[in-house]
N, C-alpha and C positions, 0 to 999 in steps of 0.2 A: 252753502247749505250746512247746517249744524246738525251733528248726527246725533241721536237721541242713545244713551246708555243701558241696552238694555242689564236686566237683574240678572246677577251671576247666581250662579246653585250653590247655596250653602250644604257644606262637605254631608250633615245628619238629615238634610230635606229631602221629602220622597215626591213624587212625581205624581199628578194624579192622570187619570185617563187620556186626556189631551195635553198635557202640557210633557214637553221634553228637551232636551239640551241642542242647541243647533249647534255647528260647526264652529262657530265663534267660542262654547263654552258659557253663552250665555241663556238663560231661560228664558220658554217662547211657547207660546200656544196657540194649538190647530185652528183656532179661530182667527189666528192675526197673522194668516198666510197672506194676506194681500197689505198688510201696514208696517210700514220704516223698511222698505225695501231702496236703500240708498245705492246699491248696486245699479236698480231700474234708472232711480230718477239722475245719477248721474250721467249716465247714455241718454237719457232723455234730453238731459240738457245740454249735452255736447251736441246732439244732431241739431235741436230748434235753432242753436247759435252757430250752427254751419264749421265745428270745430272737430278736428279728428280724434276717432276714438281712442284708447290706449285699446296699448296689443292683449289684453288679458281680460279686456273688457266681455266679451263677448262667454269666456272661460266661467270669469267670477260670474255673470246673471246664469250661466246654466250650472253651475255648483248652488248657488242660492236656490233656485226653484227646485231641483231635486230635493235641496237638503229638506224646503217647505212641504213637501208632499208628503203627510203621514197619514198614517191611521191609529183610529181611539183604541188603545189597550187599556187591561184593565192592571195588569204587571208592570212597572218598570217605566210608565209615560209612554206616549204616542210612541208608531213605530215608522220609519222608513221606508217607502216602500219605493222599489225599483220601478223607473221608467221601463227596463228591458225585459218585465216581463208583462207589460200591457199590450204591446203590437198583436202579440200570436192569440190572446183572448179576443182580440178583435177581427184582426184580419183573415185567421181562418175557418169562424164562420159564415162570415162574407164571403170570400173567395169560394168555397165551395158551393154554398146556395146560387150564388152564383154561375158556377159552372155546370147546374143542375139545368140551368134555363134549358141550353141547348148547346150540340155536340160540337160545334164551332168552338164557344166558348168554355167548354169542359176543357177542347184540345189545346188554347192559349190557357189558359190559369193552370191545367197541368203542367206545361212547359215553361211556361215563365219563374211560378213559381219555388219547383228546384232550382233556378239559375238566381233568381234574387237571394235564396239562403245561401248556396256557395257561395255566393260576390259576398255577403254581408259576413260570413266564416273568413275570408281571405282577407278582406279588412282588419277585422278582428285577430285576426291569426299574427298579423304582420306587425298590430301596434303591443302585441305580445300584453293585450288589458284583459281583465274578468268584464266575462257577460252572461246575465242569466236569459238570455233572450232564447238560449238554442234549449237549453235544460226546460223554460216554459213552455215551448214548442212541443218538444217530445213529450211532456207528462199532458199539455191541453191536447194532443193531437189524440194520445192515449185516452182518455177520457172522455173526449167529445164522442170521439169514433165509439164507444162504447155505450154513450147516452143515445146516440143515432141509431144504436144495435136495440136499443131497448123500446123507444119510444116508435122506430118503424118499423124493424127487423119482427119483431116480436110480435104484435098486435097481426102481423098477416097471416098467423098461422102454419109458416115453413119452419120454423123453428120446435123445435119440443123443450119442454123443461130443463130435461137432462142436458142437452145442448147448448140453451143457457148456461146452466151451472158450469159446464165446461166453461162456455167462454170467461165465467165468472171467476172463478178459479186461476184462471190465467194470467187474468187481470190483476185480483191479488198477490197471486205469486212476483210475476214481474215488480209490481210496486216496494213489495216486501223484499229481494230484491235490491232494487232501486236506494231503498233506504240501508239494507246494511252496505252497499257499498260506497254511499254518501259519508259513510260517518270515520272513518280515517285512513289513508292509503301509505300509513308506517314511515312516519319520521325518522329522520335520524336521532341520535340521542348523543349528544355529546359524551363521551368519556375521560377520565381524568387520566386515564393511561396515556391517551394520546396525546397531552400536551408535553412540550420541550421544555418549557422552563417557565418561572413565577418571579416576578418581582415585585417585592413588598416596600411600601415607602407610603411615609405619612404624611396628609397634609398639616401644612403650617398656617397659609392663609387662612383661618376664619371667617374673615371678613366676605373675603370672595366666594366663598363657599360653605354658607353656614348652615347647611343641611345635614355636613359630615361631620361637625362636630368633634374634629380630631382622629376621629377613627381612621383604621390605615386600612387602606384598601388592596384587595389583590390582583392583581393582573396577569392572563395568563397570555403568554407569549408564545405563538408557536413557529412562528420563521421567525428570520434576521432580515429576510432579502424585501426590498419593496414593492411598491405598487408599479414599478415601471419593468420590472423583469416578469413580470408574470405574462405567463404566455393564452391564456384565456379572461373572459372579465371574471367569474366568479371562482374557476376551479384552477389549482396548479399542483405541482407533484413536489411531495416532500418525502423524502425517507423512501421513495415506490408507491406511497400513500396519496390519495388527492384529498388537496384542502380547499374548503369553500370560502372562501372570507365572509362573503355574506353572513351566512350564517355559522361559522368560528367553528365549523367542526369539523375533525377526521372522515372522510368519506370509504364506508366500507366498499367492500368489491359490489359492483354493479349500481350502485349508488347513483345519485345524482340530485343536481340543483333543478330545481322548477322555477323559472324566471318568472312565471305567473304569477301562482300562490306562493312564491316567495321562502318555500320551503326546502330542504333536502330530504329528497323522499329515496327507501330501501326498496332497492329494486326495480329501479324506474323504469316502466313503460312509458308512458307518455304522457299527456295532460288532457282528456279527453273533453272539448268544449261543446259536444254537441249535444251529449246524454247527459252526462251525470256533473259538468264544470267542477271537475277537480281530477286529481291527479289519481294514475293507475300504478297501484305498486303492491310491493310486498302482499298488504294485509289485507288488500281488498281486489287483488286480479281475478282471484275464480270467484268472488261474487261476482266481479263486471263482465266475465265471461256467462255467469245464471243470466243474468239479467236479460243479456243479449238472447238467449237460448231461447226462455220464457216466453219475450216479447216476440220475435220467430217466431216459435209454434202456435202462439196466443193469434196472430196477425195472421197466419196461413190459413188457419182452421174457422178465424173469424171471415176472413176474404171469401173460400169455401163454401162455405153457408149460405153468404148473400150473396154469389153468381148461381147459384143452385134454386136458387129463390126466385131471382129477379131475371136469370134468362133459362129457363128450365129446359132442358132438356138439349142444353150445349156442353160440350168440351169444358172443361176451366180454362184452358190455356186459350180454345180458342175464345172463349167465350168474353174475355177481356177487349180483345180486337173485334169482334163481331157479335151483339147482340140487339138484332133487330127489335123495334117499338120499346125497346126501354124509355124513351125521351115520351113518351105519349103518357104517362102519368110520373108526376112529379115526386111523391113518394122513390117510385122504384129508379128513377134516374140520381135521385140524391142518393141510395141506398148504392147505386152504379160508380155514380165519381166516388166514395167514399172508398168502396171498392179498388178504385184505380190508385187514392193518392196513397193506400195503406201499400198496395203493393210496390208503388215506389220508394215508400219508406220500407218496407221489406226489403226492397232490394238492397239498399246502402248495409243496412243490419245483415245481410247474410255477406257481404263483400268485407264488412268487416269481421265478421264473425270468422269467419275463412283464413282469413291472413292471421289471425289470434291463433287460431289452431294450428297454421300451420308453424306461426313463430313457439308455440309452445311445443311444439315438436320436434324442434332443432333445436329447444333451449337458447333462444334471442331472444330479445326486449324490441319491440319498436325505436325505442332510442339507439339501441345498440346497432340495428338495422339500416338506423338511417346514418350514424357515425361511418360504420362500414362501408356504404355507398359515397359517401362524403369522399372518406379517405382512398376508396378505389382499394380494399382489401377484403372482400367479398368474396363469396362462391357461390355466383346467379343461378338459376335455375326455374325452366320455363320464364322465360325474358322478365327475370326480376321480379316473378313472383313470390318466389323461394329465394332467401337471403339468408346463407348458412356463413354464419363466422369463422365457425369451427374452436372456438375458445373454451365452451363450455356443454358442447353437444356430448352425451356421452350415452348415445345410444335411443330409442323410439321411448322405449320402456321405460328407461333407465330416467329422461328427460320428463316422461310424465309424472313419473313418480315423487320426482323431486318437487315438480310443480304443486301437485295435490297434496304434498306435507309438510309443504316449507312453513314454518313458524310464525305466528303472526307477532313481532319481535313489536315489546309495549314500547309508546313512543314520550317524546319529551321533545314538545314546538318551544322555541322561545318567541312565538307571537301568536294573536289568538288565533282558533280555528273558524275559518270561514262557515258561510251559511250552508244550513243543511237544504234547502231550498232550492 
């Protein structure tokens, strides 16, 4: 099979709405998603002729078809768009209309459902990859829940204006929220203090290397010792200093590498895949602690309304386990499961909400938390809910304080920043 060449992008050429650069480097257009896909037909033709696949075969057609899936802009050529965040726009419509039919099937798709996102988190967790699947989730689940507050909550008349607006409110806040703590969680920034030494040397080759031009290049060197003494893959101890090789820089105190997003973040909490697919640090911990608050009080008060609504004149608490002829009109039993999954999503947000407050209270990190248990040099409290180091606690007050005015220290990635998405 002769493979067809497609047109490379000249360096001054702009892109128009559909046409954008594939992985290859070369120029391609939203229309010609199904043509010269030589990945396809060579699988095609190893199976007709009963011939085994290559091990990567399978890898390259699901990189192509990704890479094929855009949408028309009117900036910068078609855009990419993620398979992981289509499932949740589909499947939790469904699933919940669904589980409206009847209380059988409310009680499997409420239980199933938590147990499929954790197995598909645990997956994800282990192959240590980006996925926006759990970030689409939380913002569709946000949102849907809230077109369902408007479209049946509203029209029945248990609601007031004001009421609304509250929830409305909430919902902005969270969002708003949402996005300052998308937007950087405080890089490290390389320093020029911190390196050991420089060595300068020019090249000779031109031939080989005819980009440099002769120029002499700097390099900075900061061990002697190799890559086989190092006692972690990314971090080891220089000077009492840890260094990242990844990313070539000094790591301040409490520091660390995010093997994920590939960065070294100030401060590291931890790399939160569920809410917001990016890293918890420095610059952006007490937004992600709003965020969580927001959504809590936004989900409680929204949950509230519509059991108050839809089983009047019960308990809340009880009223979750026990409200009779809810299933008898279809409205107020959707308005019921919607009820239930928000409070299971409540729940996980106040579990962690919990553990944040109380790590902010002992002055730990998550990361540091779980180093600590690791290493078995801990001070447990109530079976390992309380995980006190004792390295940097320096009192209730003393620890908040710090928290709520630590610096948001400007950053310097040497790779781009991911999606705010």
């Amino acid at each position: 099979m002769k493979k067809q060449h497609k047109k490379v992008l000249e360096p001054e050429e702009t892109l128009c709405c559909c046409e954008y650069v594939d992985r290859h480097g070369g120029k391609s257009h939203v229309a010609a998603c199904c043509c010269d896909c030589e990945d396809l037909d060579e699988a095609c033709d190893r199976w007709l002729k009963r011939e085994q696949q290559r091990p990567d075969s399978l890898s390259r057609l699901a990189a192509t078809v990704t890479d094929r899936i855009r949408l028309p802009w009117l900036w910068g050529g078609a855009r990419k768009l993620e398979l992981s965040v289509v499932p949740p726009l589909v499947l939790l419509p469904v699933l919940l209309r669904l589980a409206s039919l009847h209380f059988l099937l409310g009680m499997v798709v409420l239980t199933a459902l938590p147990g499929l996102v954790l197995w598909y988190y645990y997956v994800t967790h282990r192959k240590k990859g980006r996925t926006l699947f759990f970030l689409s989730l939380a913002l569709f689940s946000l949102l849907y829940t809230y077109y369902l507050f408007l479209t049946e909550m509203f029209p029945r008349g248990d609601v007031s204006p004001a009421q609304l607006g509250v929830v409305t409110l909430g919902v902005v806040l969270t969002l708003a929220a949402l996005i300052h703590t998308k937007r950087e969680p405080g890089h490290v920034r390389p320093q020029l203090a911190d390196t050991h030494s420089t060595v300068t040397y020019h090249r000779t080759s031109l031939d080989r290397e005819p980009t440099l031009n002769g120029h002499r290049e700097i390099v900075t060197v900061a061990s002697r010792a190799g890559s086989s003494e190092q006692t972690r893959a990314e971090q080891r101890e220089i000077g009492g200093k840890s260094w990242c090789s990844v990313c070539k820089v000094v790591l301040p105190a409490r520091a660390g590498h995010c093997r994920i997003c590939g960065v070294c973040v100030l401060r590291l909490d931890h790399h939160c895949v569920c809410r917001i697919n990016s890293c918890v640090g420095q610059a952006n911990h007490r937004s992600f602690l709003m965020t969580l608050l927001f959504f809590l009080l936004t989900s409680l008060y929204g949950v509230s309304l519509v059991l108050h609504s839809v089983c009047p004149g019960q308990n809340l608490p009880i009223a979750l386990l026990y409200c009779p002829g809810v299933y008898n009109e279809y409205s107020s039993a959707l308005c019921f499961t919607c009820a239930w999954y928000c409070s299971i999503v409540t729940g996980g947000i106040l579990h962690l909400l919990v553990l944040q407050l109380i790590n902010v209270s002992y002055n730990v990190t998550e990361r540091e938390a779980r180093i600590a248990l690791r290493e078995k040099t801990h001070h447990s409290i109530l079976w390992g809910l309380i995980v006190n180091t004792g390295t940097y606690t320096r009192g209730f007050r003393d620890n908040w304080e710090e928290f709520l005015t630590m610096g948001n220290r400007p950053f310097s990635s040497t790779r781009p920043l991911t999606d705010l998405v």
